[in-house]
Backbone bond lengths (Angstrom), bond angles and torsions (degrees), N, CA, C in turn:
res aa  C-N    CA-C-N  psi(-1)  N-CA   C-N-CA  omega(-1)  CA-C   N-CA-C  phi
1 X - - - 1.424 - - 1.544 107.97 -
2 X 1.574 112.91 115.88 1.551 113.03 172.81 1.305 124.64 -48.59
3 X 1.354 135.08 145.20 1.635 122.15 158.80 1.008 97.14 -95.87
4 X 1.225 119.70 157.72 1.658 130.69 160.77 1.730 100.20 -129.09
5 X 1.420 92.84 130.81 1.850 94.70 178.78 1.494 96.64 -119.96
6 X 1.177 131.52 127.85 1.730 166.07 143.54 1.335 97.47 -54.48
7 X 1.288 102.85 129.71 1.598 97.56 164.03 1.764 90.98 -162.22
8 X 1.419 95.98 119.39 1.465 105.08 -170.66 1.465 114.81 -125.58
9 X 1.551 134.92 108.68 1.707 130.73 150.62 1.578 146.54 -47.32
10 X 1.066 131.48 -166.59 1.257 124.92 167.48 1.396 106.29 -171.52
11 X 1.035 132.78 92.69 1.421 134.52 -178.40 1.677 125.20 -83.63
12 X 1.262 124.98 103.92 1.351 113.36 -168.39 1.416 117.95 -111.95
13 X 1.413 115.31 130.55 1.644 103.51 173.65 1.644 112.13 79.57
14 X 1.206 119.57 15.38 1.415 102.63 165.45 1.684 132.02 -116.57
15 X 0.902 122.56 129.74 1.920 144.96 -158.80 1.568 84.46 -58.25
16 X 1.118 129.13 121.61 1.664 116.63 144.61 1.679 110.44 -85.29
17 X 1.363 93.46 -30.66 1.860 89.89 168.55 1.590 123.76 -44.01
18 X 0.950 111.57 14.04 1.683 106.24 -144.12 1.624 85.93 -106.41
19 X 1.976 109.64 -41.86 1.228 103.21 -155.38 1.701 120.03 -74.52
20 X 1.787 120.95 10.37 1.247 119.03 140.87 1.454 118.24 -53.65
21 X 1.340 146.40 -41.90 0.904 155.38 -168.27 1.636 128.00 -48.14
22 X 1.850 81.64 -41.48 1.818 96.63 -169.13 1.918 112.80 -73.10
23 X 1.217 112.69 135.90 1.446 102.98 -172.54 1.940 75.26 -130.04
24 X 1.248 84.70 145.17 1.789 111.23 179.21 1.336 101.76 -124.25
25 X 1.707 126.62 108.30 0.775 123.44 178.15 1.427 125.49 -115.58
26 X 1.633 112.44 83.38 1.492 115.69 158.15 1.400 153.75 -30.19
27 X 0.981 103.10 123.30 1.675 115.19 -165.27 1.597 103.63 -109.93
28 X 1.203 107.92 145.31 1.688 120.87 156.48 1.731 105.21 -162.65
29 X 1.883 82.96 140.75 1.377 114.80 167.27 1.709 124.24 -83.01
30 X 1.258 135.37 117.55 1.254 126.51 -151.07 1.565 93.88 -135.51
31 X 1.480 132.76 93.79 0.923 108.14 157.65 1.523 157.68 -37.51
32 X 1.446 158.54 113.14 1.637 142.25 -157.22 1.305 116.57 -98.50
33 X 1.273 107.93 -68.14 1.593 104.32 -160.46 2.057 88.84 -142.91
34 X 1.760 97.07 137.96 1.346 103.36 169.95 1.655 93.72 -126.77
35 X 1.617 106.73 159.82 1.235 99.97 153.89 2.005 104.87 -175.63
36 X 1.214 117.93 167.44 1.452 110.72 166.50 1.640 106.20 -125.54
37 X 1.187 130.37 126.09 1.105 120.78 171.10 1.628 130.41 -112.42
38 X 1.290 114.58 154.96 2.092 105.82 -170.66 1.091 95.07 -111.31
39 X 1.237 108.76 -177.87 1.684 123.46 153.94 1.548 117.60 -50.73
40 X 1.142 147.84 -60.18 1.224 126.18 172.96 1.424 122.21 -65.80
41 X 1.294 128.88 8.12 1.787 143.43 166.40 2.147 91.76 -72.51
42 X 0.862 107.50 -19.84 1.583 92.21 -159.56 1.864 96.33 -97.23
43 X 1.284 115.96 143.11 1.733 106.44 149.77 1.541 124.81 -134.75
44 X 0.882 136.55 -164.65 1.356 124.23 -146.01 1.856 108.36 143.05
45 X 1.149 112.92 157.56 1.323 147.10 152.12 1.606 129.32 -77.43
46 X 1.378 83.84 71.23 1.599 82.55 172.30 2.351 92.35 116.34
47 X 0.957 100.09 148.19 2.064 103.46 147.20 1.447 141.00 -85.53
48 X 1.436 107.85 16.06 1.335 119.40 144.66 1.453 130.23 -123.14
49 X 1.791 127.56 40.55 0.774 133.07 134.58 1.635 99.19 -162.50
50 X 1.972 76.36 138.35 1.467 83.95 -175.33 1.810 91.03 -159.48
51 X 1.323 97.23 148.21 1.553 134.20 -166.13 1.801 117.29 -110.80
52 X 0.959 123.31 129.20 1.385 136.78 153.20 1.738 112.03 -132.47
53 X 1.647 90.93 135.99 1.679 106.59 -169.34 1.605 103.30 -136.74
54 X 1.383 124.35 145.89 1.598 147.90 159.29 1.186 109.08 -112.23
55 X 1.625 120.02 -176.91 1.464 140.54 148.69 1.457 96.39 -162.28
56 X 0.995 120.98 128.97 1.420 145.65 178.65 1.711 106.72 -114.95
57 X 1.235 120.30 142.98 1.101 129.18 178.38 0.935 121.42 -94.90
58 X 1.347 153.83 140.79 1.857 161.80 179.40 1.039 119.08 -88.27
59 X 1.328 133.09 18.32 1.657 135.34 -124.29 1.774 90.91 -66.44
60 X 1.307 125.92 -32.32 1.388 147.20 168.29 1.737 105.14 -14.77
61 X 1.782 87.86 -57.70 1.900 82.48 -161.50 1.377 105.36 -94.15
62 X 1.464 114.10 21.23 1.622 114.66 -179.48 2.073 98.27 -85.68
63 X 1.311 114.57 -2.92 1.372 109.70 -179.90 1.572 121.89 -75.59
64 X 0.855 117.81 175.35 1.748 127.01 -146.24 1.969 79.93 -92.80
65 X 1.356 104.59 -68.92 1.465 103.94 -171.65 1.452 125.02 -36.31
66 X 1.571 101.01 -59.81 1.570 108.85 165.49 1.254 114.74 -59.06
67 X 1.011 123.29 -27.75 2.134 107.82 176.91 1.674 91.93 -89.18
68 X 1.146 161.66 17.54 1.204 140.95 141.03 1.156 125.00 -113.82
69 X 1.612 116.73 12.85 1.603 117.00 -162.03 1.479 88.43 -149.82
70 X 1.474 159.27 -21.10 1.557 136.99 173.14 1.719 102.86 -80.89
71 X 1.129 80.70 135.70 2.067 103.84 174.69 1.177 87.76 -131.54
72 X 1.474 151.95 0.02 1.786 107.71 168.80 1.975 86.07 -158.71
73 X 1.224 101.15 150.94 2.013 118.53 179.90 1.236 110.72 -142.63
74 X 1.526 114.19 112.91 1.472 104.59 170.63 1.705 105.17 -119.00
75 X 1.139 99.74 142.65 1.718 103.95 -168.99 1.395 92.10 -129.36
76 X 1.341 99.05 121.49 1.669 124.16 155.90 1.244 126.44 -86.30
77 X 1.695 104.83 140.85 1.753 90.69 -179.47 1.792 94.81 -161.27
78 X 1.310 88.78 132.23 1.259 115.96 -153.35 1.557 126.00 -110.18
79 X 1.458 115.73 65.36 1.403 112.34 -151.11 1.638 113.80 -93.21
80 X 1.525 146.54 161.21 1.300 136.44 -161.95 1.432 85.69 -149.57
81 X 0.968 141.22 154.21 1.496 157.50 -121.99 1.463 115.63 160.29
82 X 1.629 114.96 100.85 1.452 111.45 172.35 2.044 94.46 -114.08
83 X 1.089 138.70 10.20 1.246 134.87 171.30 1.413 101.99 -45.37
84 X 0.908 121.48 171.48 1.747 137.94 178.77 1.922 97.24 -125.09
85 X 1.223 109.95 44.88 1.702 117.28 175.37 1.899 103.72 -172.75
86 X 1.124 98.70 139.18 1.166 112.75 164.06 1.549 130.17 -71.68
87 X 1.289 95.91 129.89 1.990 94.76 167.14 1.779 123.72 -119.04
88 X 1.292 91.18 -173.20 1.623 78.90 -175.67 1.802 84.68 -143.61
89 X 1.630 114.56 133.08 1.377 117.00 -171.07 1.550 91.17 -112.35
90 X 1.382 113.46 126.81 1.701 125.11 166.94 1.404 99.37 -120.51
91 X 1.427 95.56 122.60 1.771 127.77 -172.92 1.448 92.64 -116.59
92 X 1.526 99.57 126.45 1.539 113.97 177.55 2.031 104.88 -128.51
93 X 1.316 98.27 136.87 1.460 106.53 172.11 1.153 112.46 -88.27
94 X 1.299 141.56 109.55 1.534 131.67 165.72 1.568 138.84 -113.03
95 X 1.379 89.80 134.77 1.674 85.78 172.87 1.722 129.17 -59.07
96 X 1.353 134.88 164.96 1.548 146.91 -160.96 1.502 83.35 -60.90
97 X 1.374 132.93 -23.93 1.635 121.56 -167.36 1.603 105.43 -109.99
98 X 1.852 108.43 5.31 1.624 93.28 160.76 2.111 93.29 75.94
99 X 1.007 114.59 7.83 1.775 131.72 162.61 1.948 98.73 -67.50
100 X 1.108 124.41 103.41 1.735 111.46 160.08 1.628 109.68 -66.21
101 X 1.663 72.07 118.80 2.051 87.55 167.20 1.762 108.29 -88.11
102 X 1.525 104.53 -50.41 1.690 100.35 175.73 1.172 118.11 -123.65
103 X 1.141 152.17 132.56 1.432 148.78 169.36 1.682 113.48 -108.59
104 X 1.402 99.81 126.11 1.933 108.30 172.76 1.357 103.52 -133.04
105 X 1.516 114.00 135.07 1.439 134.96 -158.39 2.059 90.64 -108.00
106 X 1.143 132.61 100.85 1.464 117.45 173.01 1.659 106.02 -103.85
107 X 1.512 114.52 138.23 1.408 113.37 -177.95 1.805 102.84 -85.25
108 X 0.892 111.07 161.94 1.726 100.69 -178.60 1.812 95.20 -126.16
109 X 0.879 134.39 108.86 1.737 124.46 167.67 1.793 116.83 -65.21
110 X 1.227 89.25 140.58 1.402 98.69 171.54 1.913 121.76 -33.08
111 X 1.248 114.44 -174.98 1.283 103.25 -157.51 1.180 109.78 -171.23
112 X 1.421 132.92 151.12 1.535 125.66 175.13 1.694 110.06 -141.18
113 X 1.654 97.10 169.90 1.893 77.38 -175.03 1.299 109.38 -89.01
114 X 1.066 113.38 -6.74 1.900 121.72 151.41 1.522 124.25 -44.01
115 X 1.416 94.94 -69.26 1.295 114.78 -174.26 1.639 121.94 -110.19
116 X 1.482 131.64 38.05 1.365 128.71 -175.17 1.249 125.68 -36.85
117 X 1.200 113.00 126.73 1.786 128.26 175.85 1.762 111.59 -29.89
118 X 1.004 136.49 159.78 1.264 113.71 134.51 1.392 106.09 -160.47
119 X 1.128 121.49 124.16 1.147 133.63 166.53 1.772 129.41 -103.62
120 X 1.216 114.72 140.68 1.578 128.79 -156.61 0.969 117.24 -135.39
121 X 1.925 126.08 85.37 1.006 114.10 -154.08 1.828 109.66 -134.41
122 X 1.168 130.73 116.01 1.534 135.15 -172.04 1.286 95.57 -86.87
123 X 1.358 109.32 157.48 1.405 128.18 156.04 1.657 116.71 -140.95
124 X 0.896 129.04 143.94 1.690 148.52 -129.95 1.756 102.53 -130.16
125 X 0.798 103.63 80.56 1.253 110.14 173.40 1.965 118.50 -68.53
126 X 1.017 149.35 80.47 1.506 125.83 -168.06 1.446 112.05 -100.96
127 X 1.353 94.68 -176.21 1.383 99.95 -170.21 1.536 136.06 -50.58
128 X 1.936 102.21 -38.74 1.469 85.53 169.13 1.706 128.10 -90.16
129 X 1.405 108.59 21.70 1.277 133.99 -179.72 1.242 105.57 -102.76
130 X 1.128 134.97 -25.83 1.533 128.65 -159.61 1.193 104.45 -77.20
131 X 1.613 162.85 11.30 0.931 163.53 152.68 1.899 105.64 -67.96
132 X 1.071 126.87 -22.63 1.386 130.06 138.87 2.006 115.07 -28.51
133 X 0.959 72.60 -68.71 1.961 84.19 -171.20 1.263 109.46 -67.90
134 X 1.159 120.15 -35.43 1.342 127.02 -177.93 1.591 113.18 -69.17
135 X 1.135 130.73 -35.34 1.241 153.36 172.29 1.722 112.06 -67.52
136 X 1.225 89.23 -31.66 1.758 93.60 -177.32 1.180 113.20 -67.50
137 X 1.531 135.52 167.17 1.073 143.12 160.55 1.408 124.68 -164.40
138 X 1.681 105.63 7.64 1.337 125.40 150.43 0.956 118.78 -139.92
139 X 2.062 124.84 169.76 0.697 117.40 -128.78 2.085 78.34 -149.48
140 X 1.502 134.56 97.79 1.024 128.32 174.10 1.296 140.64 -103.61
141 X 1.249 107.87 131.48 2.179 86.07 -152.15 2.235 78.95 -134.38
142 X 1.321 73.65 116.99 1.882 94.89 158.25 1.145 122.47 -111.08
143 X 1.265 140.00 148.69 1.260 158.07 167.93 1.372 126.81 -122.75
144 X 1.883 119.98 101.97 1.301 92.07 -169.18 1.683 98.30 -134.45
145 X 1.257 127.74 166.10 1.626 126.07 -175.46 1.557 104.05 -134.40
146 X 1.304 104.22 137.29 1.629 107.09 172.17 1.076 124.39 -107.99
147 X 1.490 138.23 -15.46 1.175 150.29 -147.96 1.385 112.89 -128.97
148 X 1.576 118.93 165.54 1.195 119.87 164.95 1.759 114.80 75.97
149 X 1.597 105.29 165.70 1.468 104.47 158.10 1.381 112.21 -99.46
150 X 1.395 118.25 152.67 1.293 127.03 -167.85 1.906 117.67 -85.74
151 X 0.988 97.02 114.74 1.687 85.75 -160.59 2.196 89.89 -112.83
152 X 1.159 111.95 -178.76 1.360 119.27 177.83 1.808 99.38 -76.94
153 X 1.584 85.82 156.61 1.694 98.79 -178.39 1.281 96.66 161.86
154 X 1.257 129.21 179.81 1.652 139.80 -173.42 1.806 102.30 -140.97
155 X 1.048 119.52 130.06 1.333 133.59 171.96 1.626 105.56 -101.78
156 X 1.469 140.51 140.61 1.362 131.05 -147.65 1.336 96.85 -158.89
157 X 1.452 136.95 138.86 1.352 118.09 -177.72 1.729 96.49 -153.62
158 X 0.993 115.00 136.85 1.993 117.00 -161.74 1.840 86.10 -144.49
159 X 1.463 97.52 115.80 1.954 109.99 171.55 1.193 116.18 -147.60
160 X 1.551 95.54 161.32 1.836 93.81 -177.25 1.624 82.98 -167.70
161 X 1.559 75.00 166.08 1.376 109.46 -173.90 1.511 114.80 -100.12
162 X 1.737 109.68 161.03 1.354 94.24 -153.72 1.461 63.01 -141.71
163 X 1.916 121.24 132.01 1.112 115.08 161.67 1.851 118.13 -139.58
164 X 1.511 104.04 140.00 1.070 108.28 169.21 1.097 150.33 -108.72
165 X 1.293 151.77 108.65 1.380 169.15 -97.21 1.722 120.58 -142.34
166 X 0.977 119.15 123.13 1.694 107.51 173.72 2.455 95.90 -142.12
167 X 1.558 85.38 135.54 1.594 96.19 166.62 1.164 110.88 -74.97
């Protein structure tokens, strides 16, 4: 004996026009650059100026999606400082030719292993700016100090990227 199963709806009142309307707006967290650095991490001429440098790559925003779909980037960066001297961290975005798309200058305050610095600092990338980020494809982080004698301590810096997306 056959079954036959019926299975019937009724839909009332709903717009299909509508579904231009819907915008889904995706987010991702992307970590960048970690690191802790000592006194022998730094070099220089002389013990009152001294330098530590990276470049990290983005290979991330070289994708097709992200160059036609991010309108807004906020990157955090999060540095802790027990040195007994101040620094100043200049973070540069760069293009494949080493061209600066964004430049941020962060001061770092002195620091103790008592009392470590810490500074917490975002930057806001928006929409009619975001052609900055998009352009990037590295990622340059200097560290440099002028002052003071150089005593032991660890300088520490933990960031990420904050990106936003619309279809």
């Amino acid at each position: 004996m056959p079954l036959i199963l019926l299975a019937t709806s009724c839909v009332k009142d709903v717009d299909l026009d509508q579904v231009e309307e819907i915008i889904i707006p995706p987010e991702a967290a992307i970590d960048l650059v970690y690191f802790t650095l000592k006194s022998e991490d730094f070099t220089g001429a002389g013990k009152n100026a001294l330098r530590a440098a990276d470049v990290t790559r983005l290979d991330f925003l070289d994708d097709d999606y992200i160059q036609n779909n991010l309108v807004r980037a906020d990157f955090n960066f999060r540095f802790t400082n027990t040195f007994h001297r101040e620094f100043v961290a200049v973070i540069r975005f760069l293009s494949e030719g080493n061209a600066v798309q964004h430049e941020l200058l962060i001061p770092i305050p002195a620091g103790t292993d008592a009392s470590a610095a810490i500074v917490d600092y975002t930057e806001i990338i928006n929409e009619d700016q975001i052609g900055k980020v998009r352009r990037s494809i590295k990622l340059s982080i200097e560290i440099t100090t002028h002052n003071g004698p150089f005593v032991d301590g660890e300088l520490s810096l933990e960031s990420r990227g904050f990106y936003y997306f619309n279809f």
